[in-house]
C-alpha positions in Angstrom: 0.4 16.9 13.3 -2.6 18.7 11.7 -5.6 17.3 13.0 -8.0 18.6 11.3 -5.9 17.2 8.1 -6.6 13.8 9.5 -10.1 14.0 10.5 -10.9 16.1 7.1 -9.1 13.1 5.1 -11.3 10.5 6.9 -14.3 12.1 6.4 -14.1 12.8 3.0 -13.6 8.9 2.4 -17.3 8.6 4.2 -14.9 5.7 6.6 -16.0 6.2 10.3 -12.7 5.6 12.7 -13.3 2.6 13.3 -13.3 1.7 9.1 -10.3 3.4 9.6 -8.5 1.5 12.1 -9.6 -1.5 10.9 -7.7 -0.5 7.4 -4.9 0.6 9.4 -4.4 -2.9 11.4 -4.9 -0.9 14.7 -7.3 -0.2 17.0 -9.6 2.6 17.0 -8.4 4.2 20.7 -5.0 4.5 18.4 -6.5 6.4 16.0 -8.5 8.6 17.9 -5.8 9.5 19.7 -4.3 10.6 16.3 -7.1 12.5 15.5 -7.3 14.1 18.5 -3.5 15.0 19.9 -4.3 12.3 22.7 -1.5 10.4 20.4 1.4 10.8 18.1 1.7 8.2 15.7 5.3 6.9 15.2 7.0 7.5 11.7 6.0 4.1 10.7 2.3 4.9 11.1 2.5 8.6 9.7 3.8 7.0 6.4 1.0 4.4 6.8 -1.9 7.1 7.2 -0.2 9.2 4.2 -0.7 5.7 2.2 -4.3 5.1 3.2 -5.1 8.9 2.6 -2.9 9.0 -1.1 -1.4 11.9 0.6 2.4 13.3 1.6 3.7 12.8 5.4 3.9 16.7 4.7 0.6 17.1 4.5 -0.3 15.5 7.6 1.9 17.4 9.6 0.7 20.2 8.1 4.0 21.4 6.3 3.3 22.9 3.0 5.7 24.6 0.4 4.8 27.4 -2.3 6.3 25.9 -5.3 5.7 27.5 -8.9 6.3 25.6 -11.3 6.1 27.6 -14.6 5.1 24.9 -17.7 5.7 26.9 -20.9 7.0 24.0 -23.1 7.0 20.8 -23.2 10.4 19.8 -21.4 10.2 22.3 -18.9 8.6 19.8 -16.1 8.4 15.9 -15.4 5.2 15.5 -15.0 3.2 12.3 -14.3 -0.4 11.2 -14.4 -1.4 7.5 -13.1 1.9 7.2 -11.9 3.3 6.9 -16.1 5.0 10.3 -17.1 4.1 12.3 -19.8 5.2 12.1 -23.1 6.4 15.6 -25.0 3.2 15.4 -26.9 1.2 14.5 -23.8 2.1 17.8 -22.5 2.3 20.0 -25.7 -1.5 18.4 -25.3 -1.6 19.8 -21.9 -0.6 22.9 -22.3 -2.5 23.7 -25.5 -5.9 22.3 -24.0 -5.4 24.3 -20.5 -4.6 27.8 -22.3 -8.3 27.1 -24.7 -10.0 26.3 -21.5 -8.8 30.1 -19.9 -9.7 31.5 -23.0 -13.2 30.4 -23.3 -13.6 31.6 -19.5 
């Protein structure tokens, strides 16, 4: 588990551990051992903090992949925003806004 994931997650939502226990339906000792390798959570509660924190189970444990994804056209990708994917003009959108924005840089 990467700890400093955890405790940089927290933080950044301003929620003290005890905030965060309290969202979590445990007690703080719990989480603080999470936080600080005292505890491992169980797979049930590493898919509950990757919930709270809108984040992957990857993440937390500190597993991350280089994927490229090159978007050149509109049906290239599936790609989703608010959880409702993109239309083909949605990303022609995308595309065409992202490659003004580089050229005014």
């Amino acid at each position: 588990m990467n700890l400093d994931r955890l405790s940089e997650l927290r933080k950044k939502k301003n929620w003290s551990l005890q905030d965060t226990a309290d969202r979590l339906g445990i007690a703080k000792s719990t989480y603080a051992g999470y936080e600080s390798g005292y505890r491992r959570p169980s797979f049930e509660a590493l898919l509950m903090l990757a919930d709270l924190f809108e984040t992957t189970c990857d993440d937390l444990l500190g597993r991350s992949f280089n994927t490229t994804i090159e978007l050149t056209k509109a049906g290239d990708a599936q790609l989703s925003i608010d959880q409702r994917e993109l239309t083909d003009q949605e990303r022609i959108g995308a595309i065409a806004f992202i490659r003004t924005t580089r050229e005014l840089q």
